[in-house]
C-alpha angles and dihedrals in degrees: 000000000000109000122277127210106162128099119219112216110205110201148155090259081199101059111011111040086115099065083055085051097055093044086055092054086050086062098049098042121105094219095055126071091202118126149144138166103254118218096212089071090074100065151015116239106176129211086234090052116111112253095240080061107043084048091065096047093053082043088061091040084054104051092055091059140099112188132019123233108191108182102212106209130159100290105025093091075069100056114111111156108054102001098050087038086043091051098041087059096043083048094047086050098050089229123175103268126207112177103198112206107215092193082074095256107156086200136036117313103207090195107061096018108121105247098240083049085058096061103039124083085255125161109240111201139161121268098271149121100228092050098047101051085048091055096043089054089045125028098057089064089043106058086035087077091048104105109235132258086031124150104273126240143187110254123204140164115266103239089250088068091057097046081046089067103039099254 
């Protein structure tokens, strides 16, 4: 498998592309050591594109990632055509997964958590840029270790990470 350094952010392109934005800006801001290699940047997949074909651009975003950010928000559980799709293939590829609660949980929230998500040793961590960059150092290595098939579970940061960081 050639290497892959990217990181693939699921997201409701309707009601939470801000929260892409911002972590984008993370990524670009001189105070924050946040950053990652976004696999979006690889590709155009247009809202006017066919679905067949917007499905084979995420599918070459996603093979050149290594690990899968989906950002839960209210709506995402809903999402069907491109989320659930996103997060088969991120399953299938036994990618790293962090599911990034925007509503601030710091742990699963059963209630907006996509299904598939529910059921997938998946990271669940609160929307910031400390934590993220502390779970995307950390958690790929992690569940690397995890023997598969193994019974999932629902991974979270113990409180004391997230004092350790400030937040």
């Amino acid at each position: 498998m050639p290497y892959r350094s990217k990181v693939f952010v699921s997201f409701d392109g309707d009601n939470d592309i801000h929260f892409y934005r911002l972590m984008l800006a993370w990524k670009q801001s001189d105070n924050s050591t946040f950053t990652f290699s976004n696999a979006h940047d690889l590709n155009q997949a247009r809202d006017s594109s066919q679905e067949v074909s917007i499905k084979r651009q995420l599918s070459i975003r996603l093979q050149n990632s290594r690990v899968f950010i989906s950002l839960i928000g209210q709506s995402t559980r809903f999402l069907y055509k491109f989320v659930r799709w996103e997060i088969e293939q991120a399953i299938a590829m036994q990618m790293p997964i962090i599911a990034v609660n925007l509503n601030g949980m710091r742990t699963i929230d059963i209630d907006r958590c996509p299904p598939l998500l529910r059921t997938a040793n998946a990271m669940h961590i609160s929307f910031n840029s400390k934590i993220m960059e502390h779970a995307l150092t950390n958690w790929p290595n992690h569940i690397s270790g995890i023997p598969r098939p193994q019974r999932y579970e629902w991974y979270y940061y113990d409180p004391r990470v997230y004092t350790s960081l400030g937040l």
